[in-house]
C-alpha positions as CSV (number, residue, x, y, z in Angstrom):
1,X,57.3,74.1,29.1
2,X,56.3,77.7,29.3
3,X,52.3,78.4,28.4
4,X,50.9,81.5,27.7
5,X,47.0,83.2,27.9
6,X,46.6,85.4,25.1
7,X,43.7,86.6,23.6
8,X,43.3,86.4,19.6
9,X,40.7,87.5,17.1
10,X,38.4,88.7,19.9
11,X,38.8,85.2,21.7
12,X,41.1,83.9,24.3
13,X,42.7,80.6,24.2
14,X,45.8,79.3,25.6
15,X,49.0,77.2,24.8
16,X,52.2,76.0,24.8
17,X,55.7,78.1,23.6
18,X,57.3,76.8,21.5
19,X,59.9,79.5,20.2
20,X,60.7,83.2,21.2
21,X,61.6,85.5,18.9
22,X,61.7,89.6,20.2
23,X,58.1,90.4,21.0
24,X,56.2,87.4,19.3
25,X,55.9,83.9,20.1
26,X,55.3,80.6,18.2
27,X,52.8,78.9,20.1
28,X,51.0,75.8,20.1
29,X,47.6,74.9,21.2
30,X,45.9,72.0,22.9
31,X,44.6,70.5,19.7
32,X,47.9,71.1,17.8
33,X,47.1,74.1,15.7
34,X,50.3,76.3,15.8
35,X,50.6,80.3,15.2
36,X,52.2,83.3,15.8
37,X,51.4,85.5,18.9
38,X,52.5,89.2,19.5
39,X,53.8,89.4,23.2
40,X,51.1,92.5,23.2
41,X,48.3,89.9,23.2
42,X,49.7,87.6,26.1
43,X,47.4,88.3,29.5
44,X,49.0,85.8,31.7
45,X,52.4,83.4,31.4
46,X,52.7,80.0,33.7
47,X,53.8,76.4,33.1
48,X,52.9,73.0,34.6
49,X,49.4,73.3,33.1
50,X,47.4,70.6,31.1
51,X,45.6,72.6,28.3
52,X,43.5,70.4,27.1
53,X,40.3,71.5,28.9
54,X,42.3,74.3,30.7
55,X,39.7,76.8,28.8
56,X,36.7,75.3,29.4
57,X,37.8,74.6,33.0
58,X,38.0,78.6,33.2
59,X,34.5,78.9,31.7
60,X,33.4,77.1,34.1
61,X,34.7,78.6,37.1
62,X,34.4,82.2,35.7
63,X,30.5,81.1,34.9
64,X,30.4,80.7,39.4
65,X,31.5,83.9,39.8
66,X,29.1,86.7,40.8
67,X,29.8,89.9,38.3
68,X,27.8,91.8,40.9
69,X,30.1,90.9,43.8
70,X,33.2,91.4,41.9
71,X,31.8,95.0,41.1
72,X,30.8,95.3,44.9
73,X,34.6,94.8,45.8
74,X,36.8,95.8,42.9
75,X,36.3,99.6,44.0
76,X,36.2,102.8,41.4
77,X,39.8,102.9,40.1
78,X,40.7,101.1,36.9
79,X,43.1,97.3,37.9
80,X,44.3,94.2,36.1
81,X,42.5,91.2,36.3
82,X,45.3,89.0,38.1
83,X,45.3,91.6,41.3
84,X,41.5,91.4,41.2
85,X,42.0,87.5,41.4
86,X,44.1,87.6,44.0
87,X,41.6,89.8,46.2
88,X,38.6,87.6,44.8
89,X,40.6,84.0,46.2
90,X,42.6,85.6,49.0
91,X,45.7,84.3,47.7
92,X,48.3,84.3,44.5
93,X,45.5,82.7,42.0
94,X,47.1,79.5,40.1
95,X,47.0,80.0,36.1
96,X,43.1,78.7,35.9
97,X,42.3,81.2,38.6
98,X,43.6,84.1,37.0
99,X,41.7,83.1,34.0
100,X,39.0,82.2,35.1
101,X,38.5,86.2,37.1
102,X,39.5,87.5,33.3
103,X,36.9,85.5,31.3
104,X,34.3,86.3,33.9
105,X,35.1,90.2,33.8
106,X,35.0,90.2,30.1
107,X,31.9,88.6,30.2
108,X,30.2,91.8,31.9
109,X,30.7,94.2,29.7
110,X,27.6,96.0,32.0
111,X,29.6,95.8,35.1
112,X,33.3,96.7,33.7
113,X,34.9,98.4,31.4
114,X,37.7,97.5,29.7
115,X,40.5,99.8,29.8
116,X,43.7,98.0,28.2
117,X,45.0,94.3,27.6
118,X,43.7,92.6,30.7
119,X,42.4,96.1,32.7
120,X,39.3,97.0,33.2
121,X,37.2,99.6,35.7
122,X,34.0,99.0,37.7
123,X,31.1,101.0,35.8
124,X,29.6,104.0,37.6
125,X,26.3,102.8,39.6
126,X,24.3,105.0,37.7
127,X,25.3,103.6,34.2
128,X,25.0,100.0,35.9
129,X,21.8,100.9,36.8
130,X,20.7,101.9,33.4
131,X,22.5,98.6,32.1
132,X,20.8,96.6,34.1
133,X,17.2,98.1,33.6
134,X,17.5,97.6,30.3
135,X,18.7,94.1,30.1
136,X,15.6,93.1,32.0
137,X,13.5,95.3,29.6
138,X,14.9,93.1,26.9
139,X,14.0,90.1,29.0
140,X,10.4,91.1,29.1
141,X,10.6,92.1,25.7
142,X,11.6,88.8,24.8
143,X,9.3,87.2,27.0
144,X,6.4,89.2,25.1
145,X,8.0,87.9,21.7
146,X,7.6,84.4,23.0
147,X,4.4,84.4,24.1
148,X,2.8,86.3,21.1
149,X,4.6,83.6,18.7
150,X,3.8,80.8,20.6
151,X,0.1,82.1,20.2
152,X,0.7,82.8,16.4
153,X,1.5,79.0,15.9
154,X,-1.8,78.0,17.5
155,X,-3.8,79.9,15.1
156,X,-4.2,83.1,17.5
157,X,-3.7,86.3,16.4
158,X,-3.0,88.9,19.1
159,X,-4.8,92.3,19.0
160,X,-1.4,93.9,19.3
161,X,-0.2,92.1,15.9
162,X,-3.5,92.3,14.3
163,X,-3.4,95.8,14.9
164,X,-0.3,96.3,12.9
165,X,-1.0,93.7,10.4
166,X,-0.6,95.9,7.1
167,X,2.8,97.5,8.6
168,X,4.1,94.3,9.2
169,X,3.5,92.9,5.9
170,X,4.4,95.7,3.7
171,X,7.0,98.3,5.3
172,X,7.9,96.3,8.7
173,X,10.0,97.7,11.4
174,X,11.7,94.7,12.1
175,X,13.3,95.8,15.6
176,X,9.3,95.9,16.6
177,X,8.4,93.3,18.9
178,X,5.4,92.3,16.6
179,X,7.6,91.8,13.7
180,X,9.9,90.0,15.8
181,X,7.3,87.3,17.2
182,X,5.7,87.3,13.5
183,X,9.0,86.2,11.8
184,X,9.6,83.9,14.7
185,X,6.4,81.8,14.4
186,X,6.8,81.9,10.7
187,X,10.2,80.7,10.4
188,X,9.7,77.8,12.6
189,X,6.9,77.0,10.9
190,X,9.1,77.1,7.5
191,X,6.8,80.1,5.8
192,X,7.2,83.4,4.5
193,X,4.9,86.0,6.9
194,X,2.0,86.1,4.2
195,X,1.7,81.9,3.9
196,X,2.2,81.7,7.3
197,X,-1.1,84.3,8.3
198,X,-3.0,82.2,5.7
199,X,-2.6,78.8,7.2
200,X,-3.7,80.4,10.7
201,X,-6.6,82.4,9.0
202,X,-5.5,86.4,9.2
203,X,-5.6,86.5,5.4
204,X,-8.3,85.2,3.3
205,X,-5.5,84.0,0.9
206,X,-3.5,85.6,-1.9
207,X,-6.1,87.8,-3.1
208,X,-7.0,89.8,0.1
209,X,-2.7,89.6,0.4
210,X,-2.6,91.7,-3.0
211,X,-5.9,94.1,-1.8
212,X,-4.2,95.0,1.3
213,X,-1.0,96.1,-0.2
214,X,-2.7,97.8,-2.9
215,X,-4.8,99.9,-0.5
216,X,-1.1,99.9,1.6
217,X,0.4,101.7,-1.1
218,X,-2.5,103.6,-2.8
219,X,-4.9,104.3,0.0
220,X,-3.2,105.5,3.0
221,X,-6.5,106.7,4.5
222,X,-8.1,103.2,3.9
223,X,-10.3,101.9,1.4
224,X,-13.6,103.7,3.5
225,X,-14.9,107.1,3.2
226,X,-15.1,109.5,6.5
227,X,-18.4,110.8,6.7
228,X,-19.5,114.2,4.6
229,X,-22.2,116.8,4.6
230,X,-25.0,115.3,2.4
231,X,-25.8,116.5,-1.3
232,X,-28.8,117.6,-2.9
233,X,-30.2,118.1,-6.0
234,X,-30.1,121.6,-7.8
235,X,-33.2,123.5,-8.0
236,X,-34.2,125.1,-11.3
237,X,-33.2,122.9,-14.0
238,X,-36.2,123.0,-17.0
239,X,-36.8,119.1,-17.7
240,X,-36.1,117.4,-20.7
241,X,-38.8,116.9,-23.3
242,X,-37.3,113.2,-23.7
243,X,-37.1,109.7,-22.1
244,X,-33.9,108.4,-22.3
245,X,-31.9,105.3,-22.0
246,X,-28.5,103.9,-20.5
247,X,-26.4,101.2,-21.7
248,X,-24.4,99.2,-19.5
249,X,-23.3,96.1,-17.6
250,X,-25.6,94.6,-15.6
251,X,-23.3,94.9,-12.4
252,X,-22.9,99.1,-13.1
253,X,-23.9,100.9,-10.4
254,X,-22.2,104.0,-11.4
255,X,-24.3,104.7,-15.0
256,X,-22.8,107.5,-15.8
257,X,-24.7,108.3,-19.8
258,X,-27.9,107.7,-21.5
259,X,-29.1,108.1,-24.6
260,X,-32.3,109.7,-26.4
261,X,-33.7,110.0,-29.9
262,X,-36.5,112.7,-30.7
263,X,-38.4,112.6,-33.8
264,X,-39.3,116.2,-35.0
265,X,-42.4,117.1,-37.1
266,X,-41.3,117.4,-40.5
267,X,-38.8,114.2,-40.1
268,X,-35.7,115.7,-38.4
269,X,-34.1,114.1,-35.5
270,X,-32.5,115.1,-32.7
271,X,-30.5,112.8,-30.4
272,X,-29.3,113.3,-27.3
273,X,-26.6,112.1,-25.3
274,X,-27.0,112.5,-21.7
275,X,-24.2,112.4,-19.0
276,X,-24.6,112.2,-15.0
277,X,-23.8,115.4,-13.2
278,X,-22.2,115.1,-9.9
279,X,-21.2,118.6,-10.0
280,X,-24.7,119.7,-10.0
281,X,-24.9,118.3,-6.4
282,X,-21.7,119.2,-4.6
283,X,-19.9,122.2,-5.4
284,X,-15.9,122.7,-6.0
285,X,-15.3,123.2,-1.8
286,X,-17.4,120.1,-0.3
287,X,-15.5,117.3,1.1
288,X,-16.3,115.0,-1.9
289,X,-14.2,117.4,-4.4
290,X,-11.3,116.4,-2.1
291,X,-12.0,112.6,-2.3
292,X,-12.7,112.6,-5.6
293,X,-9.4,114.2,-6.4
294,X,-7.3,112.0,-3.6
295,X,-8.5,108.9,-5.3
296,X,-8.6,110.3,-9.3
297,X,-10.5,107.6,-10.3
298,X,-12.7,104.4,-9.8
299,X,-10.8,101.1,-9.1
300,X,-11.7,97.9,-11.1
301,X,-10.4,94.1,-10.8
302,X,-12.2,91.1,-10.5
303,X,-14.4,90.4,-7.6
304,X,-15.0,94.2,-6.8
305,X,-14.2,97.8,-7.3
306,X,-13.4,100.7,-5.1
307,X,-15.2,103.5,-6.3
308,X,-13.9,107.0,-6.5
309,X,-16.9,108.3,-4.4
310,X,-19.4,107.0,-1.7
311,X,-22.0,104.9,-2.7
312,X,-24.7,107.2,-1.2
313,X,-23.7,110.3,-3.5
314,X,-23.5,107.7,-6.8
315,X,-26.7,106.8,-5.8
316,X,-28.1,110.3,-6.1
317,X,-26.1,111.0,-9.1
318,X,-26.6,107.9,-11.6
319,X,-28.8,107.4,-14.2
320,X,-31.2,105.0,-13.0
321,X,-34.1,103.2,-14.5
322,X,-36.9,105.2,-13.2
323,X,-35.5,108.4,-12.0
324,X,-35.4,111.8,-13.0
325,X,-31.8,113.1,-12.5
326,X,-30.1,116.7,-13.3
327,X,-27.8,115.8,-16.3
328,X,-25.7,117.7,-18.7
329,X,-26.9,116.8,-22.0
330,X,-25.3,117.5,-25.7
331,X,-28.3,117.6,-28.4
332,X,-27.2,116.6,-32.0
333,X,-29.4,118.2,-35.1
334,X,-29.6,115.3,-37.6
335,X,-30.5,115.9,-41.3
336,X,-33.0,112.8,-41.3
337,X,-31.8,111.6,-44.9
338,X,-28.1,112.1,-44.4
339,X,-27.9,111.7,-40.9
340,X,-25.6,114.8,-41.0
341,X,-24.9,116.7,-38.0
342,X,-26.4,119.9,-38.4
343,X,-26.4,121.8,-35.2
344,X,-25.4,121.3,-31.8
345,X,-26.7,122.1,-27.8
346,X,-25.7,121.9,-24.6
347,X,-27.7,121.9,-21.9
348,X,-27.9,121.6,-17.9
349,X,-31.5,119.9,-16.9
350,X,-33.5,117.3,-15.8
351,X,-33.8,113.8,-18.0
352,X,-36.0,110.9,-17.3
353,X,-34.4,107.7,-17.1
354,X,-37.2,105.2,-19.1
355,X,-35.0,102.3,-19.1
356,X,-31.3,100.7,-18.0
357,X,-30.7,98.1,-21.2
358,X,-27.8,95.9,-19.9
359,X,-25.2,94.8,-22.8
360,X,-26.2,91.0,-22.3
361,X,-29.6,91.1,-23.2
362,X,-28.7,94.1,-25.4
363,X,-26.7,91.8,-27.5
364,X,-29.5,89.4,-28.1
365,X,-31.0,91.6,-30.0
366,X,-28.4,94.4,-31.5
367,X,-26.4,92.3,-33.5
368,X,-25.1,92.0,-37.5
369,X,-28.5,90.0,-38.5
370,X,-30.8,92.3,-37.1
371,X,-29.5,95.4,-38.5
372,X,-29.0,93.8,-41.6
373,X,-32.7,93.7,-41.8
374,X,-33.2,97.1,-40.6
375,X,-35.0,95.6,-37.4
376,X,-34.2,95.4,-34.1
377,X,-36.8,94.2,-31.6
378,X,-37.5,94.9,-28.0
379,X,-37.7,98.2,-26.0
380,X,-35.8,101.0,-27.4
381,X,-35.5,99.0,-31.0
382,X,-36.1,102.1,-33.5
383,X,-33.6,104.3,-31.3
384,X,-31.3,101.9,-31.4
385,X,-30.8,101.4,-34.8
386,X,-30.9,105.0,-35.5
387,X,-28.2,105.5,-32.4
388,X,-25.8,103.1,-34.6
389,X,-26.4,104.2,-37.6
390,X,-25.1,107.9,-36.2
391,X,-22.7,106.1,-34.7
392,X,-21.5,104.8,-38.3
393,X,-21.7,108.1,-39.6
394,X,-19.6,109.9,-36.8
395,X,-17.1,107.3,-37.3
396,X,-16.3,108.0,-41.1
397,X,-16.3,111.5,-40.4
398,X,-13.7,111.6,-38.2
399,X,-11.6,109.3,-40.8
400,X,-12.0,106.1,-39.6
401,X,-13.5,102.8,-41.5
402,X,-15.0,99.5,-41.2
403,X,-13.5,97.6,-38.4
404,X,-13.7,94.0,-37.7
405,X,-12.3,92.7,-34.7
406,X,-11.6,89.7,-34.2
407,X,-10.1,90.3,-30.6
408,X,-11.6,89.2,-27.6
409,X,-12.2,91.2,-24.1
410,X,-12.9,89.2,-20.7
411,X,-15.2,89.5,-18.1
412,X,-14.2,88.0,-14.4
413,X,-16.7,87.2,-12.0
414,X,-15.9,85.9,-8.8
415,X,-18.6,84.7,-6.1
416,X,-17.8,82.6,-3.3
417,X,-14.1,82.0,-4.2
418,X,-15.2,80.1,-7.5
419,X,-14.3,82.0,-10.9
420,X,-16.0,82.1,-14.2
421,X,-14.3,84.0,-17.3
422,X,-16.6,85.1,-19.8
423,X,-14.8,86.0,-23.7
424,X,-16.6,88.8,-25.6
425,X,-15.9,89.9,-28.9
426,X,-14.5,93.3,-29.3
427,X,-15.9,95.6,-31.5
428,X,-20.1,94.6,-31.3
429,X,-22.1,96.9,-32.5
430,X,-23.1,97.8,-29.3
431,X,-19.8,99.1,-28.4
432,X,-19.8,101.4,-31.6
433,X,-23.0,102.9,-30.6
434,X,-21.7,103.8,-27.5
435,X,-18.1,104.2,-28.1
436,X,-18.3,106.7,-30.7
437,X,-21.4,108.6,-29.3
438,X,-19.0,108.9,-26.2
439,X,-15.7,110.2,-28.2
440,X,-18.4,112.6,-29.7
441,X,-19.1,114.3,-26.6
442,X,-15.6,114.1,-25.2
443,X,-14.1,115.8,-28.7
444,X,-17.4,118.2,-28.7
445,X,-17.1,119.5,-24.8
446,X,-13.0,119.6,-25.4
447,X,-13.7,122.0,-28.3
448,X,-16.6,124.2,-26.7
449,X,-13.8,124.8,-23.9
450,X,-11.1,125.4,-25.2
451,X,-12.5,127.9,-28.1
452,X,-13.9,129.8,-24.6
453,X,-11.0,130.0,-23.3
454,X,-11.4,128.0,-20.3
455,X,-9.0,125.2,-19.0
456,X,-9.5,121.4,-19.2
457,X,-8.1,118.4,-19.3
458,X,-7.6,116.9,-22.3
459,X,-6.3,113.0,-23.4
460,X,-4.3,113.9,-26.0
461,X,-2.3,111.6,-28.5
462,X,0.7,112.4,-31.0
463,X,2.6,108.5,-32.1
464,X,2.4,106.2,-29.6
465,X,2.4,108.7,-26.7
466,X,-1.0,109.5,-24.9
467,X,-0.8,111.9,-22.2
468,X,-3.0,114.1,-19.9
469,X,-2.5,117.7,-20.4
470,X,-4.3,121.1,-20.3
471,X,-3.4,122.3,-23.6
472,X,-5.0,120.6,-26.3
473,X,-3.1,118.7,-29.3
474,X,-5.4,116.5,-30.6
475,X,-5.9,112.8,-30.8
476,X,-4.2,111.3,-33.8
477,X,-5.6,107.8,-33.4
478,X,-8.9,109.1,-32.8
479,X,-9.1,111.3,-35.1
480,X,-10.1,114.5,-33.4
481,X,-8.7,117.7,-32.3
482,X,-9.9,118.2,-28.9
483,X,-10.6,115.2,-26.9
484,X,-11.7,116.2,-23.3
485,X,-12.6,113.2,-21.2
486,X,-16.0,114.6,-19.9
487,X,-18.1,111.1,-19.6
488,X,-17.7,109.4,-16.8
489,X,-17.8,112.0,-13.7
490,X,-19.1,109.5,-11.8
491,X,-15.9,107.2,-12.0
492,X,-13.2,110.0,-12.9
493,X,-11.5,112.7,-11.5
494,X,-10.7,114.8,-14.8
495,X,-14.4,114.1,-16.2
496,X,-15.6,115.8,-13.0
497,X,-12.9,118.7,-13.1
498,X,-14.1,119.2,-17.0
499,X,-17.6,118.9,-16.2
500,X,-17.4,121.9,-13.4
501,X,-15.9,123.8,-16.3
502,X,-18.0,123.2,-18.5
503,X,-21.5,123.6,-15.8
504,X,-19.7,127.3,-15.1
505,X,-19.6,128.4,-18.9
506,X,-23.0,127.0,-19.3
507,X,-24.0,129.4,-16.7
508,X,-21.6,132.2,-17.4
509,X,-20.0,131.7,-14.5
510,X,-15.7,132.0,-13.3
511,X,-14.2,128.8,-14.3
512,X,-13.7,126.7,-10.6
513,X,-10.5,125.2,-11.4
514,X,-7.1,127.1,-13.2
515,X,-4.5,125.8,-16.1
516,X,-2.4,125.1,-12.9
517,X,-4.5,123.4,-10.9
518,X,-5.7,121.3,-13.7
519,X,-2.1,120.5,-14.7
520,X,-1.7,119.3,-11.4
521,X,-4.0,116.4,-11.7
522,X,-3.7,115.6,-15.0
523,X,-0.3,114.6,-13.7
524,X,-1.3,112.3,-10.7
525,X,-4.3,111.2,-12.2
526,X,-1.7,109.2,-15.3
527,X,0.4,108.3,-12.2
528,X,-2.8,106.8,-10.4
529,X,-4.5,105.6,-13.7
530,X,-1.4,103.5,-14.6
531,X,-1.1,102.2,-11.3
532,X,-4.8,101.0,-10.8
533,X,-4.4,99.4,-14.1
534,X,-1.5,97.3,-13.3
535,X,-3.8,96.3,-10.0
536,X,-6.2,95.1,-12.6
537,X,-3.8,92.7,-14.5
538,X,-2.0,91.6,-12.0
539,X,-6.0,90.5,-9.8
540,X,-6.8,89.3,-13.9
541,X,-3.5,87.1,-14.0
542,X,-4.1,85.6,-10.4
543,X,-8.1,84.7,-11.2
544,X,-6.8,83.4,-14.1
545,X,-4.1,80.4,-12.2
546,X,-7.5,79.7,-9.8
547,X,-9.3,79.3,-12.9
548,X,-6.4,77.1,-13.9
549,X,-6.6,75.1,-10.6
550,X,-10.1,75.2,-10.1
551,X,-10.8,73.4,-14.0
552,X,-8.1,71.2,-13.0
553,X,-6.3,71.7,-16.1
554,X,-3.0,70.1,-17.1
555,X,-2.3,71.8,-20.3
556,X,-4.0,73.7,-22.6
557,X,-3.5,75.1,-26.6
558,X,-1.7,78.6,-26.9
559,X,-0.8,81.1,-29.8
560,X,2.9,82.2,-29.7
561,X,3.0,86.1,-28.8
562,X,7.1,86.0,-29.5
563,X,10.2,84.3,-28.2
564,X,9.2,82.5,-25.3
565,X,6.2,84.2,-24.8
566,X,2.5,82.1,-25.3
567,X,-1.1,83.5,-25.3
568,X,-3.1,80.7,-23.5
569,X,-6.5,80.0,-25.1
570,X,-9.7,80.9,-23.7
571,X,-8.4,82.8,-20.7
572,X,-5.9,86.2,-20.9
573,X,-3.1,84.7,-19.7
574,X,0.4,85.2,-21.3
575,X,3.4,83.1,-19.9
576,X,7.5,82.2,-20.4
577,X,6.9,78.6,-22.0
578,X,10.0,76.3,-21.5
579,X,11.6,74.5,-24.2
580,X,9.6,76.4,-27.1
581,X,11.2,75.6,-30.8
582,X,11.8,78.8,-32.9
583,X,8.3,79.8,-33.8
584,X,6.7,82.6,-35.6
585,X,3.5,84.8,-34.0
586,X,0.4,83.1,-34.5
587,X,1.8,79.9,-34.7
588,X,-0.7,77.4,-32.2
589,X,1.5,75.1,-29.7
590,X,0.3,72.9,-27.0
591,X,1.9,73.8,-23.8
592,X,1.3,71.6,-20.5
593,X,1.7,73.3,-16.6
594,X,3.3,72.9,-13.7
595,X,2.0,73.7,-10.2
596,X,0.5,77.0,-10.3
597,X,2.0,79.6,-7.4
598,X,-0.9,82.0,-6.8
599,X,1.6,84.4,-4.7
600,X,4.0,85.2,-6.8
601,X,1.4,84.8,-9.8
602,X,3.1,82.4,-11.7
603,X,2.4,79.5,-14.0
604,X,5.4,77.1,-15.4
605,X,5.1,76.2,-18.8
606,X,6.6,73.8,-20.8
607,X,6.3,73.1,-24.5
608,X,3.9,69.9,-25.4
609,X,4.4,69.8,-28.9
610,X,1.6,70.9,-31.6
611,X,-1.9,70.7,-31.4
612,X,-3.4,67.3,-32.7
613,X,0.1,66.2,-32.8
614,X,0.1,61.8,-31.8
């Protein structure tokens, strides 16, 4: 029987003919599998041969041969792989041979090259020696991979991986031989890159996962500030015949306004609303201009912040308790009967800080019952109640009315991996004394600038759209027709930018920053805004499943949002609740969890039925 080797598909196999028909054969294999061979594709005929294990017989023998020798002898002119053979055995090489010199010389691609069915030519040295070099690079390449994964698995992170940490995670190069001997250690130990530097201890655990590829994305530079010329005080500001007051949480560091309330002779009143003036310390060209315009903006989430500038220049700037700190202040007139505003000033200068009232304690005492009586006790206790009775008053005149809220804002505090969320009621009285004393002073610096003629940056709202822009259009939900953001310059970029305008007009000085320039980052401050904000939620939604773990909860009662969608109580979590019946918003359910996945920030719900339901 005649037997062919033939090479098909990119392999080569051998077998037995079985029919001949012009330049293709039927042929059958070994292991019974017949099929059609072009006589192009046949290397080598013979007969008398077992096939069986006639292939791996030639593996075998082609895996004895050196490739190096054959290169040594083969010389530099191209030759079939038979004549080789014959050279190679000093004789007429039988069938397995022949094969076996073919398999070995396809086998070194380095060393030959092919150059037709069953030719090849020895490489030149030169390329060889290229080859060569870099085959054992890969070796030691490999090597290193090995050794950095094995070291991985036993809980030891190399510098050369640690180094590289954030790359690897978040935009890897995965030819790199740290992402290489990463994915290898993870994989065998049956975990995605960021479980797997968990277990060993390189990540804290989801949250420091989420902070890293925040600052990744957001914070090329890092989350640290380089070091910067010093700031100082201006000289020259009058001082301010008041004491005044701040309102804030009791973890702000960054107080950014305060509060005052002079009684006149003769009964008038004037109050005073104070804001913290970083750009009385550092002008439009010092290196914290720049940072403050890179980073636009504070950070918040829960268990920290990242503050839009260093902690030493807040520290000069903020209104604490016991200082006396250059502010820009707006003075209201008040007709003492009506409460009317009757005149207006603004002013650069030096305020007194008496007292920082934090909202806790605040609320203790500022609350419906105590200004029902007229009374509110406690430092600050007459200004107060005049503060939010102005407040009242600025509210109806910019058209809106009584508002009770009955939704609920949440405070996160984390210490020591352990979470506590704190509900507050929307809408306090506290918050109207300072929320609408703060949209005051945003609408009455927005319209002092723009009827100068100088540019700003102004939150502006038409329908549902709010947008940054330099050209002033009014806030429709507000109420007002300039709305400037000018207070909180310690926490944001376009407060600061308006504030710089609005020190140089008080001075009669060139405006620092153009319509252009100003356009500019009202732009990538939404960009930046929107994105920090979505840091926030999604921080808020993963504090919330480690509540859920931590409380060891099973289920819990939830208000339907819409379709599928549940509002858990006591905590601001919404979820995708499994087998909900058609229900209408508002309706109360019971819904009961699965296991909570704090990486992907997800919590399975299933419907339970309805509350108090047997």
């Amino acid at each position: 029987m005649k037997q062919v080797f033939f090479e098909e598909d990119g392999a080569f196999r051998a077998g037995t003919i079985l029919s001949e028909a012009g330049a293709a054969f039927q042929v059958e294999a070994a292991h019974g599998k017949r099929s059609k061979v072009k006589a192009s594709a046949v290397l080598l005929r013979f007969d008398g041969q077992a096939l069986a294990n006639f292939i791996p017989e030639a593996q075998a023998r082609a895996g004895e041969i050196d490739p190096q020798f054959l290169w040594e002898v083969c010389g530099k002119d191209e030759f079939g792989f038979a004549d080789l053979a014959r050279d190679y055995f000093g004789h007429d090489p039988a069938p397995l041979e022949a094969t076996a010199v073919a398999l070995a010389l396809h086998a070194s691609p380095m060393y030959f090259y092919r150059r037709g069915k069953g030719r090849y030519q020895a490489a030149p040295e030169e390329n060889l020696r290229a080859a060569l070099a870099g085959l054992e690079k890969k070796r030691r390449q490999q090597e290193q991979v090995d050794a950095w994964a094995v070291a991985l698995a036993a809980g030891a992170v190399p510098p050369e991986i640690g180094a590289k940490l954030d790359d690897l995670l978040f935009k890897p190069d995965k030819m790199s031989l740290e992402w290489r001997a990463l994915d290898q250690a993870a994989s065998r130990a049956g975990l995605a890159p960021p479980k797997f530097l968990a277990g060993i201890g390189a990540l804290a655990g989801p949250e420091e996962y989420f902070l890293r590829r925040f600052a990744f994305e957001l914070f090329p530079g890092g989350l640290g500030f380089p070091e910067v010329p010093p700031v100082r005080a201006p000289e020259g500001l009058a001082a301010a015949p008041v004491a005044a007051f701040s309102i804030d949480d009791h973890e702000t560091t960054e107080i950014d306004d305060a509060f005052s309330v002079e009684r006149r002779p003769g009964g008038g009143l004037r109050v005073g609303v104070h804001i913290a003036a970083p750009a009385l310390f550092f002008g439009r060209d010092h290196p914290l201009e720049a940072l403050a315009r890179e980073r636009l903006s504070t950070v918040y989430f829960p268990g920290g912040k990242i503050t839009m500038l260093p902690e030493a220049a807040i520290a000069q700037a903020t209104l604490g308790e016991g200082r006396v700190v250059p502010a820009a202040s707006l003075y209201l007139d008040l007709d003492p009967d009506t409460l009317e505003v009757t005149g207006t000033e603004s002013r650069l200068e030096r305020v007194a800080i008496a007292t920082n009232l934090r909202i806790t304690e605040l609320e203790t005492r500022l609350h419906d019952d105590s200004l029902a009586a007229g009374v509110v006790e406690g430092a600050h206790g007459d200004d107060l109640l005049a503060l939010w009775r102005l407040a009242r008053k600025l509210r109806a005149a910019r058209g809106a009315g009584e508002e009770k809220s009955e939704k609920l804002d949440y405070a996160f505090r984390v210490e020591s991996g352990r979470v506590t969320i704190v509900p507050r009621r929307r809408g306090t009285p506290v918050d109207l004394l300072v929320s609408e004393l703060m949209i005051h002073v945003n609408a009455t610096w927005g319209r002092l600038l723009a009827d100068a003629g100088v540019a700003a940056i102004y939150r502006n709202q038409r329908g549902i759209k709010t947008r940054m822009e330099v050209e002033p259009g009014g806030h429709e939900w507000l109420g007002v027709t300039h709305y400037a953001w000018s207070s909180s310059p310690l926490r944001r970029f376009s407060d600061l930018a308006n504030q710089r305008q609005l020190v140089a007009l008080l001075q009669g000085e060139e405006a620092p920053y153009s319509r252009d320039e100003l356009g500019a980052a009202a732009r990538e401050f939404e960009t930046a805004y929107e994105a920090y904000a979505e840091h926030q939620r999604h921080l808020e939604r993963y504090w919330c499943l480690r509540w859920i773990a931590q409380e060891g909860l099973e289920g819990a009662q939830a208000t339907v949002v819409r379709d599928e969608l549940v509002r858990l109580e006591a905590i601001p979590l919404v979820c995708r609740t499994i087998g909900l019946p058609p229900s209408a918003p508002g309706e109360l359910v019971r819904v009961a969890f699965g296991e909570p996945d704090p990486w992907e920030v997800n919590l399975p719900c299933r419907y339970a039925g309805k509350p108090g339901a047997v």
